[in-house]
Kinemage of the C-alpha trace (Angstrom):
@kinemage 1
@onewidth
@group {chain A} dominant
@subgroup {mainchain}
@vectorlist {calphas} color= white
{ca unk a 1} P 45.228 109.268 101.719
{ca unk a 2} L 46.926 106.574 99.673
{ca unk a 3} L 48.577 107.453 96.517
{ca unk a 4} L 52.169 105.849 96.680
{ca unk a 5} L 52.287 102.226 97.146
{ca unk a 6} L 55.464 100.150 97.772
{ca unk a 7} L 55.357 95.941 96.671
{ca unk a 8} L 58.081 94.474 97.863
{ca unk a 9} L 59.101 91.205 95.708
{ca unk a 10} L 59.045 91.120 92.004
{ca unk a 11} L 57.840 87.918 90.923
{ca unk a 12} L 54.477 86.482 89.927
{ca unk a 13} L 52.448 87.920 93.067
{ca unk a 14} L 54.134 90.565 93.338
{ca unk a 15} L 53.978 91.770 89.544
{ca unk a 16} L 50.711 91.385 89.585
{ca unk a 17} L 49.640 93.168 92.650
{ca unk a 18} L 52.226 96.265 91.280
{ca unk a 19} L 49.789 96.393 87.879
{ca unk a 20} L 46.714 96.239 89.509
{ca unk a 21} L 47.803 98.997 91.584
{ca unk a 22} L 49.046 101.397 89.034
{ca unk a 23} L 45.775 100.458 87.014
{ca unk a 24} L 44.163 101.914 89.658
{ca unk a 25} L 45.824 105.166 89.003
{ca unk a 26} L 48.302 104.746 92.399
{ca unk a 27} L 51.871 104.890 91.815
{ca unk a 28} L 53.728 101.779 92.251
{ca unk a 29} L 57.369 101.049 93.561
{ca unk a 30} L 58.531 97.962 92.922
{ca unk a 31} L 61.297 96.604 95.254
{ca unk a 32} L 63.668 93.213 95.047
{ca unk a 33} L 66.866 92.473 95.389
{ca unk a 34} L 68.612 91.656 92.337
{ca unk a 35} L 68.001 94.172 89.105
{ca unk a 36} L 67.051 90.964 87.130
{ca unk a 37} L 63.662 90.597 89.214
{ca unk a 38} L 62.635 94.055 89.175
{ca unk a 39} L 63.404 94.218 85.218
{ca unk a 40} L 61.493 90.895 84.871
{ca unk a 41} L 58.761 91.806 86.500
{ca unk a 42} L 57.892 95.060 84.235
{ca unk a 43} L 58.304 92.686 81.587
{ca unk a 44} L 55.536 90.411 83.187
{ca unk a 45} L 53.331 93.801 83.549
{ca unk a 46} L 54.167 94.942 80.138
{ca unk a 47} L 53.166 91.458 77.958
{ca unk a 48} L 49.838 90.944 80.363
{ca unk a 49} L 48.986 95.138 79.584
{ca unk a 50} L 49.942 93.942 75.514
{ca unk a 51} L 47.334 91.023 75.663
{ca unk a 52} L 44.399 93.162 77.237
{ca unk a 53} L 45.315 95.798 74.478
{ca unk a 54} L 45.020 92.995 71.757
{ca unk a 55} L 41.884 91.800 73.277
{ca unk a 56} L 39.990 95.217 73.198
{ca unk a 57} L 40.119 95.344 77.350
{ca unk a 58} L 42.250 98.548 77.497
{ca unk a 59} L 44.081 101.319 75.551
{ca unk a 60} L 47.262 101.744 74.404
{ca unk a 61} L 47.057 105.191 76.419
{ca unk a 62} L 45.692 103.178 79.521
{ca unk a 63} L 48.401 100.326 79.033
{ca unk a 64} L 50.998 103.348 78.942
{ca unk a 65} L 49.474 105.273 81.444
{ca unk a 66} L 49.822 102.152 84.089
{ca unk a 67} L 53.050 101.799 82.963
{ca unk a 68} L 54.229 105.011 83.893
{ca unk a 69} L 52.788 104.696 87.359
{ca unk a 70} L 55.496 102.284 87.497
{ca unk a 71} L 59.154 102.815 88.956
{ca unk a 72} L 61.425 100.272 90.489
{ca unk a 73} L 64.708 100.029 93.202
{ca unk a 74} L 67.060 97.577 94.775
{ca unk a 75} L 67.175 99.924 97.773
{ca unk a 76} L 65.083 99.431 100.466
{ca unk a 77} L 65.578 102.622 102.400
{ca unk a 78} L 63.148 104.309 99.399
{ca unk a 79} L 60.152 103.258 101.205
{ca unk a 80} L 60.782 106.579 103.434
{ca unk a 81} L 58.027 108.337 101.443
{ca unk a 82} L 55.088 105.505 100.767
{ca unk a 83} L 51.798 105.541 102.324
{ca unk a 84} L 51.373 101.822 101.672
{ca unk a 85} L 53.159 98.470 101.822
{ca unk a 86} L 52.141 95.184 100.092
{ca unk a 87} L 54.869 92.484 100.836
{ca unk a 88} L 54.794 89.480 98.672
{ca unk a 89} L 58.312 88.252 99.522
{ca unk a 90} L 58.507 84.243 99.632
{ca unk a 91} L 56.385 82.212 102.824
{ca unk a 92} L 59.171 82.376 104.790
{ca unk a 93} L 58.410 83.450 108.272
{ca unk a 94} L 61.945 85.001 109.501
{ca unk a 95} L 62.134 86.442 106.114
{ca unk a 96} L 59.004 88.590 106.150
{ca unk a 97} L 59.905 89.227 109.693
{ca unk a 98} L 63.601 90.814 108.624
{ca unk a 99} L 61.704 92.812 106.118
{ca unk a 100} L 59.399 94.006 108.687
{ca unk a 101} L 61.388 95.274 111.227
{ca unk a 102} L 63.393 97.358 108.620
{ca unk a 103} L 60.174 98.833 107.144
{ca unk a 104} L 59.279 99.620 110.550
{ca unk a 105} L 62.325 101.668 110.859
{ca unk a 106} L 62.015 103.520 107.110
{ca unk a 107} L 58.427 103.859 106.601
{ca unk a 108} L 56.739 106.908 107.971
{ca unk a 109} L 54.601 106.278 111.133
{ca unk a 110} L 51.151 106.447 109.189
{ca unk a 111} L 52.511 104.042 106.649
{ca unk a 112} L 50.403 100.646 106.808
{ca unk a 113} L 52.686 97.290 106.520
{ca unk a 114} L 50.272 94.848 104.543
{ca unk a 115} L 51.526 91.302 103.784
{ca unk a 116} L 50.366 88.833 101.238
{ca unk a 117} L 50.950 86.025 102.881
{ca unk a 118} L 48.611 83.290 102.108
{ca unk a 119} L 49.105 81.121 105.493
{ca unk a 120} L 51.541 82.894 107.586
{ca unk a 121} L 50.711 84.471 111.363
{ca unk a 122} L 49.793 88.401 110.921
{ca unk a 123} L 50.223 89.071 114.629
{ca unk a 124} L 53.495 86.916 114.709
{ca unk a 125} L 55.087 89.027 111.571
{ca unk a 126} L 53.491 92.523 113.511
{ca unk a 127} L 55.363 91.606 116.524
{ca unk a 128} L 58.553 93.096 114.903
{ca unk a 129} L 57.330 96.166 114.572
{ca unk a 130} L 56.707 99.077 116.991
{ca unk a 131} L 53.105 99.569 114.932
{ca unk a 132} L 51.546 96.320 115.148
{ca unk a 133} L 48.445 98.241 114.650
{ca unk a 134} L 49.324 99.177 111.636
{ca unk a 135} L 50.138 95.395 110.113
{ca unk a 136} L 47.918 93.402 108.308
{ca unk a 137} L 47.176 90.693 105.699
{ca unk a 138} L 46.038 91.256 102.070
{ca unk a 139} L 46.337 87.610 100.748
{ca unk a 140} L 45.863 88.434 96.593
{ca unk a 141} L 45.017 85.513 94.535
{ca unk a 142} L 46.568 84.570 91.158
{ca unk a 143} L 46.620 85.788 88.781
{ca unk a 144} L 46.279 88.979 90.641
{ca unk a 145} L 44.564 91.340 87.244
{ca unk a 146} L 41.783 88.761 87.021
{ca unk a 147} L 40.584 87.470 90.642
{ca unk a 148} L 38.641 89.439 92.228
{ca unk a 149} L 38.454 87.667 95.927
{ca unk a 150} L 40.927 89.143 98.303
{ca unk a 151} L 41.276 88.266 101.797
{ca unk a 152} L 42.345 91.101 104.134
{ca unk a 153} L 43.667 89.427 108.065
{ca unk a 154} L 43.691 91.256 110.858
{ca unk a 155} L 46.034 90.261 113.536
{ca unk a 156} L 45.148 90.605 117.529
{ca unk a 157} L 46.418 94.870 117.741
{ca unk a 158} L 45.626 95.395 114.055
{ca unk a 159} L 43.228 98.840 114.453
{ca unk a 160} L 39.573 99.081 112.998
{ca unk a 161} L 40.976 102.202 110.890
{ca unk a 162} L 43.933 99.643 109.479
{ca unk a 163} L 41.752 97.687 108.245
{ca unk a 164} L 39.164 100.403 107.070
{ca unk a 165} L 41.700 101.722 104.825
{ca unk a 166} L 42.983 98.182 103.602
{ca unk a 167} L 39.431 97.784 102.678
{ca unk a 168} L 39.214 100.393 101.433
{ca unk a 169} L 42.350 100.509 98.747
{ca unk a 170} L 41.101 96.578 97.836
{ca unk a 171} L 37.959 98.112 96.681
{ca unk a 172} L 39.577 100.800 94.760
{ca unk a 173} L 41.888 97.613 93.237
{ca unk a 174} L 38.614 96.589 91.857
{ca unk a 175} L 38.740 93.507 94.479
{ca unk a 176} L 36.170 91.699 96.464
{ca unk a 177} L 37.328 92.037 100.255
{ca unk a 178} L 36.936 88.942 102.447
{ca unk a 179} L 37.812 89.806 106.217
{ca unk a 180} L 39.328 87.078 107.998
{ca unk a 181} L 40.886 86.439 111.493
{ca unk a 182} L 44.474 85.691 111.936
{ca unk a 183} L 44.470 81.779 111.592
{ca unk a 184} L 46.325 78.978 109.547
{ca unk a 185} L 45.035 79.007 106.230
{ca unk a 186} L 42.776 81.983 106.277
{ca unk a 187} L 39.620 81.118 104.444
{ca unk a 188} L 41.514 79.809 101.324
């Protein structure tokens, strides 16, 4: 069962994908490198939660609520005790690879590795891990509270119950899941 979710990368995607998560009720780490990114991006989550409050959409209590399902670290190694990854590091191939292959090592064996890569090679970032069963794409779109479309890519070992339970969390997000095959471009 999924109830801790790590997003790795602070910025717009990333942001976004942590708020819809801890709207959802899950609780959300937020991991970057640099203190200024992780700070920035509770601001981002903070001021978007302000506007729906302003608007009527949600609570104060529900703004506060999501924002307490929200902690953040510089440390990598704290990934040790999520059930689910959502990368949304910059399209850089080797990048997402390094990040990977470190995961791989920290996360506990049950842990799915999800990326949100919007063009990148599922079964070519998998390959540095030891699960690639357990990899697979969630390609959000942006801004990530208000579209609903999300594609979910399944690389060549990704399992059937990897991407049950991917499906399965996107749903709970309150998004439409879109299952694509591992290729350039993905249905976007």
């Amino acid at each position: 069962m999924i109830k801790k979710i790590m997003v790795i990368g602070a910025g717009q995607m990333g942001s976004g994908i942590a708020q819809v998560c801890a709207q959802s009720n899950f609780g959300v780490l937020i991991y970057d490198i640099d203190e200024k990114f992780t700070k920035g991006a509770i601001q981002k989550i903070d001021a978007f939660l302000s506007k729906g409050v302003a608007k009527g959409k949600l609570t104060e209590e529900e703004k506060n609520k999501a924002l307490s399902k929200i902690m953040t670290t510089l440390n990598l190694s704290d990934a040790s005790d999520v059930d689910f990854v959502i990368e949304a590091a910059p399209e850089n191939i080797d990048l997402k690879k390094k990040i990977f292959s470190k995961l791989d090592e920290i996360c506990p064996q049950e842990t799915i590795l999800s990326t949100n890569t919007s063009s990148l090679s599922i079964t070519d970032i998998a390959s540095t891990t030891k699960r690639p069963e357990k990899v697979i794409g969630m390609h959000f779109f942006n801004p990530v509270p208000l579209m609903k479309l999300i594609e979910i890519i399944y690389g060549l070992e990704t399992s059937k119950e990897t991407f049950n339970k991917t499906e399965e969390l996107a749903i709970k997000l309150g998004k439409t899941p879109v299952k694509v095959k591992d290729f350039p471009g993905f249905v976007s």
